[in-house]
PLY file of the C-alpha trace (Angstrom):
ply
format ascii 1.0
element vertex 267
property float x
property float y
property float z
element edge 266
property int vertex1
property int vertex2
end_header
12.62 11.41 -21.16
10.16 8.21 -20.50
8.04 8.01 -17.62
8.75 4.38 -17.36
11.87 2.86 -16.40
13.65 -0.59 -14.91
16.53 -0.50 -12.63
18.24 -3.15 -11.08
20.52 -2.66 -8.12
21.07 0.66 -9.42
21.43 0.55 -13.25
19.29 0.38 -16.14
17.83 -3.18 -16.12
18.28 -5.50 -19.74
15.55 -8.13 -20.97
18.36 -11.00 -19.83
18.19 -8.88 -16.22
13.90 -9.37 -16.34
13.08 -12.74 -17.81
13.84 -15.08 -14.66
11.65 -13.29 -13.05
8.58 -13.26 -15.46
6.89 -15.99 -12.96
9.11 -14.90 -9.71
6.81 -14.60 -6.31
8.75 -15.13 -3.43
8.97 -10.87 -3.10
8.09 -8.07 -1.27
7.79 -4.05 -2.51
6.79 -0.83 -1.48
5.09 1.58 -3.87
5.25 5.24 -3.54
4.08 8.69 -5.32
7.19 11.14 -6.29
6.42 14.51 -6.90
9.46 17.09 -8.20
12.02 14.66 -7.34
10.99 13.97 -3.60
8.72 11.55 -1.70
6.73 11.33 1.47
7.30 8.72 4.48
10.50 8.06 3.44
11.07 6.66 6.65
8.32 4.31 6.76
9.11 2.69 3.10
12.73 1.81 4.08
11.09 0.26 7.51
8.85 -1.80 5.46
11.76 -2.82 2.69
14.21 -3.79 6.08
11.57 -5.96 7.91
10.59 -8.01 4.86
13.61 -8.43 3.89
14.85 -9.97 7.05
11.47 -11.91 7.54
11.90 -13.48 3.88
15.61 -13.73 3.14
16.67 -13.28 6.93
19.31 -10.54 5.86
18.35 -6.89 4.22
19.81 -4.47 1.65
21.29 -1.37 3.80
18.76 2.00 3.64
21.81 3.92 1.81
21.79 1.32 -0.67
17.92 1.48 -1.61
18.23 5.03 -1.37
20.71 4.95 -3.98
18.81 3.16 -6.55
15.67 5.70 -5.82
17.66 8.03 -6.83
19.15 6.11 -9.83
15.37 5.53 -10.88
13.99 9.14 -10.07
16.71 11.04 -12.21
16.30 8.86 -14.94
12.53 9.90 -15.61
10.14 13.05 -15.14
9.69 14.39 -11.94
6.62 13.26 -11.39
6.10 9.53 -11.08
4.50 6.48 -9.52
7.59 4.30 -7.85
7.75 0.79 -7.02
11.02 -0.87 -5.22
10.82 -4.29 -5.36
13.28 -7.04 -3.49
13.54 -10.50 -4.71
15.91 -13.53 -3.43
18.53 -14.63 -6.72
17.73 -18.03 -5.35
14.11 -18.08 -6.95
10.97 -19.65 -5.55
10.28 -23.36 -4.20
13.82 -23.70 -2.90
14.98 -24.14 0.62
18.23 -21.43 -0.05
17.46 -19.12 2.32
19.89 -15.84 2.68
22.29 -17.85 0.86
22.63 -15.32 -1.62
21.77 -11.20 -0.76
18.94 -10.06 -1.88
18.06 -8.10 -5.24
15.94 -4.50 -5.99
14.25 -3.62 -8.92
13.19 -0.41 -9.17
10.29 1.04 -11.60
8.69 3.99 -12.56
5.17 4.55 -14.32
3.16 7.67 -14.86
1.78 9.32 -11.61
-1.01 8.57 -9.87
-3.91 9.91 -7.45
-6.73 6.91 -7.55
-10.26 7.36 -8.00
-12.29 10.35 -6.97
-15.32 8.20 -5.53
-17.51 7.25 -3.63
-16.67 4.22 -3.99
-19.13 0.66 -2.95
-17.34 -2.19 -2.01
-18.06 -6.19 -2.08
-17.36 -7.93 1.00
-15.84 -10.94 0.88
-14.03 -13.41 3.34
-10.38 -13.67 2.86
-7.67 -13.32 4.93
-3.81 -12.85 3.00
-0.75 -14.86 3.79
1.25 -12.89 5.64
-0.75 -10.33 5.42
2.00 -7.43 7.55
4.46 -8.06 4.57
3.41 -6.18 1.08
4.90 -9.15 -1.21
3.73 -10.18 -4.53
1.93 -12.92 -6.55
-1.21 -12.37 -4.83
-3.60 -13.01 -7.27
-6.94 -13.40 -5.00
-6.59 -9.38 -4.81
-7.23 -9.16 -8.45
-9.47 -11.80 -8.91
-11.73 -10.67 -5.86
-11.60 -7.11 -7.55
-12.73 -8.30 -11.13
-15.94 -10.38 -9.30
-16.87 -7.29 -7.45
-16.88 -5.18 -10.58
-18.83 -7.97 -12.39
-21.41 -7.50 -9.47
-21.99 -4.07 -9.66
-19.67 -2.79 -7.34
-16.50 -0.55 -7.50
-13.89 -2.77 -5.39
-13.91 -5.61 -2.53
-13.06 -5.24 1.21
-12.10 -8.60 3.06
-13.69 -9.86 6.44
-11.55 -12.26 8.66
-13.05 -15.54 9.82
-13.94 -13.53 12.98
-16.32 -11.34 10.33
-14.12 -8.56 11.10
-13.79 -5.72 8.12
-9.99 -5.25 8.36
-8.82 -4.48 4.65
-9.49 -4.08 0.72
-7.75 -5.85 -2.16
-5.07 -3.05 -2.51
-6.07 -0.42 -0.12
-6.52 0.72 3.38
-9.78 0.95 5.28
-10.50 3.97 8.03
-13.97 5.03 9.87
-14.88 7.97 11.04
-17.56 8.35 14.07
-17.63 11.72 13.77
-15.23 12.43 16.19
-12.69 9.73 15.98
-10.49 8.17 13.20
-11.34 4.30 13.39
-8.72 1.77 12.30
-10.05 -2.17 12.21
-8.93 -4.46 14.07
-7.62 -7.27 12.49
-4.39 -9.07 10.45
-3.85 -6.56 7.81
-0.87 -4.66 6.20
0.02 -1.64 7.76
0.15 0.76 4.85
2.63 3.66 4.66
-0.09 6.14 4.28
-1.87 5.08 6.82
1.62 5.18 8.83
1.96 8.79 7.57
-1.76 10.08 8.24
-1.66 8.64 11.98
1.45 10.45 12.65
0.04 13.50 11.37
-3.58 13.06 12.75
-1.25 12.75 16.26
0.15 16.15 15.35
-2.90 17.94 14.83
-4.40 16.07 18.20
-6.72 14.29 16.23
-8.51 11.09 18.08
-7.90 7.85 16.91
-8.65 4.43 17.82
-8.47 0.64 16.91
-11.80 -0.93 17.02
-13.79 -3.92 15.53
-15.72 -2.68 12.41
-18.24 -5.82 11.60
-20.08 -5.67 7.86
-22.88 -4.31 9.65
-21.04 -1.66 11.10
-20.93 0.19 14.33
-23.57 2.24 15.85
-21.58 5.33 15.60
-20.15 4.95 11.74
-20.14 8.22 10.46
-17.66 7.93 7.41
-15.20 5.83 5.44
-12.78 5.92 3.26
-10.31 3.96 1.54
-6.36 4.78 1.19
-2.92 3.63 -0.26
0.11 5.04 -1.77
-2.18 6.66 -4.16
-3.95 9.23 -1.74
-5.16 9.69 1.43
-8.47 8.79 1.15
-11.40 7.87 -1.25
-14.74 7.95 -0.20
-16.47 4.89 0.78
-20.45 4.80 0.29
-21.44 1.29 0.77
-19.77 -2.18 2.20
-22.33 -4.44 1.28
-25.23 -4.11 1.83
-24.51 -1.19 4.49
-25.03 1.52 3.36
-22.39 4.67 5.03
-22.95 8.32 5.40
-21.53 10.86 3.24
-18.28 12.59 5.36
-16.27 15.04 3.41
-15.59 16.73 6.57
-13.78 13.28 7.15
-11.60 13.04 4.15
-10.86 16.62 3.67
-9.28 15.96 7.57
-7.24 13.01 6.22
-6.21 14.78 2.80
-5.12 18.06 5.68
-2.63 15.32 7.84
-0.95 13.51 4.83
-0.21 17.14 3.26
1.28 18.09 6.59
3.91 15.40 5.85
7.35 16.93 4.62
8.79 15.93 1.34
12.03 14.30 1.76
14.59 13.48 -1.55
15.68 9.64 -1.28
0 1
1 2
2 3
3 4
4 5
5 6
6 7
7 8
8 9
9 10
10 11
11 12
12 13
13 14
14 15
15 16
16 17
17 18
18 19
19 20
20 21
21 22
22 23
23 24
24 25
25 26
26 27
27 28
28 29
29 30
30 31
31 32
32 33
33 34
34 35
35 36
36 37
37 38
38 39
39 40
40 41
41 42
42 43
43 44
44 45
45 46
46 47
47 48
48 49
49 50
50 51
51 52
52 53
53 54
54 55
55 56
56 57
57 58
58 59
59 60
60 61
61 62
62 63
63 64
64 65
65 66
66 67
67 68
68 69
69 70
70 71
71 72
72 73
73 74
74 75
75 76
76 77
77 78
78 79
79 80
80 81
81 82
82 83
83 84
84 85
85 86
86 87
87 88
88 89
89 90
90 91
91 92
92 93
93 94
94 95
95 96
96 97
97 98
98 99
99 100
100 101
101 102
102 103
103 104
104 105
105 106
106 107
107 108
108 109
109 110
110 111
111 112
112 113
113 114
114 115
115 116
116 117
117 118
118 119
119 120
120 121
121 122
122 123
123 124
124 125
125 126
126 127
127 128
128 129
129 130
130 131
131 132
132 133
133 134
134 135
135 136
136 137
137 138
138 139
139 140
140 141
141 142
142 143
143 144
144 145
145 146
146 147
147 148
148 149
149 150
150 151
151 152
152 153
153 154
154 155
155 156
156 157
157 158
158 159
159 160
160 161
161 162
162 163
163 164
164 165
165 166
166 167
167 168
168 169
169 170
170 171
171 172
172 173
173 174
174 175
175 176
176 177
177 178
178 179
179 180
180 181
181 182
182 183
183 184
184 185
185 186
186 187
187 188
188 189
189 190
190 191
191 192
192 193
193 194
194 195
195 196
196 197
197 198
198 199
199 200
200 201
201 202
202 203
203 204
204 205
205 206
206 207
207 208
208 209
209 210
210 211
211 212
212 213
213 214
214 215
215 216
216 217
217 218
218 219
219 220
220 221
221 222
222 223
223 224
224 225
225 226
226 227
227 228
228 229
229 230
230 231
231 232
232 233
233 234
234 235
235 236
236 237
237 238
238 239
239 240
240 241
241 242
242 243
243 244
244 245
245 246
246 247
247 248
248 249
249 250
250 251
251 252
252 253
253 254
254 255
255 256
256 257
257 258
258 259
259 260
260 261
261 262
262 263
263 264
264 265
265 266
């Protein structure tokens, strides 16, 4: 049984299926971890596939039809695997066709993963993404901002906005901790699902939390930081910069405890 696998709408995809769209960008996805079969934040991934959808093509694929072709996907491989849904327009990019023609999901599957253990120093560098609520593709400044930062020494990049406000990293997340508080930036950023997930939780468990303005130099009262996406839950973060942040396992170990307190749910 291979770990990685193509589906399109629901079937095993064929090269003829994939080659228009070796260059296709006019996309959005959702990426997820499955584990035996079953997923977290189910809820929140076919939120984020529905409101693309109708923000790009103006029209969406119905949840009982994605779930379909998770399934599809999922029983064609392991248990265990990394999954990304992806939905594209038929009509291609630099057209004017819009919702002219429904929507299309590719679904793939790769070994699992869990990210780096860390602590992880990150570049800082000014960017702010197009669009940057939707999680669509072809955004090559993420990579290319990540390969400079390595070539400089550091681990990864996180972006400032023009107001010099920290608000996210190339594919990931950013959270503070002021040692009694969860801090999310303030800013245009993509709300990730396991962010989503972990505020819901850290809700549950009457955790504070707040949205605040986290500047390169930091608040008074940073404590922690970590980094998160569909990977995990958090990676420590030891430097932005040239600020350096405290050490705060407490702090992760707390974000690791709400994202486990999510349910697994099957597709």
């Amino acid at each position: 049984m291979t770990v990685h696998t193509t589906h399109l709408d629901g079937r095993p995809a064929t090269a003829g299926d994939l080659a228009p769209l070796a260059f296709a960008g006019y996309a959005h996805f959702t990426a997820l971890q499955v584990r035996g079969g079953l997923v977290r934040g189910l809820d929140l991934h076919l939120d984020r596939l529905r409101g693309a959808s109708q923000a790009l093509f103006g029209r969406a694929l119905p949840d009982e039809r994605i779930g379909a072709a998770l399934r599809a996907a999922i029983a064609a491989g392991p248990a265990d695997v990394s999954l990304t849904a992806t939905v594209y327009a038929p009509e291609g990019e630099f057209t004017a066709a819009s919702g002219a023609a429904e929507p299309r999901l590719l679904v793939r599957t790769a070994p699992p993963a869990a990210g780096p253990a860390g602590p992880l120093r990150l570049a800082v560098v000014g960017h702010e993404r197009v669009l940057p609520e939707l999680k669509h593709v072809g955004e090559v400044a993420k990579t290319h901002f990540l390969r400079q930062a390595v070539a400089a020494g550091y681990d990864d990049a996180a972006f400032t906005d023009r107001h010099g406000r920290l608000t996210e990293a190339t594919i990931w997340n950013l959270a503070f901790w002021d040692g009694t508080s969860v801090l999310w930036p303030d800013g245009a950023m993509l709300a990730g699902t396991t962010m989503g997930i972990v505020r819901r939780q850290l809700d549950a468990l009457g955790v504070p939390q707040r949205v605040a303005e986290v500047t390169r130099d930091g608040p008074a009262e940073l404590a922690g930081a970590v980094v998160m996406n569909s990977w995990t839950p958090g990676v420590p973060v030891r430097g932005i910069g040239e600020m350096a942040i405290p050490a705060a396992p407490e702090f992760t170990a707390l974000l690791h405890r709400a994202y486990a307190a999510e349910p697994w749910v099957a597709p």
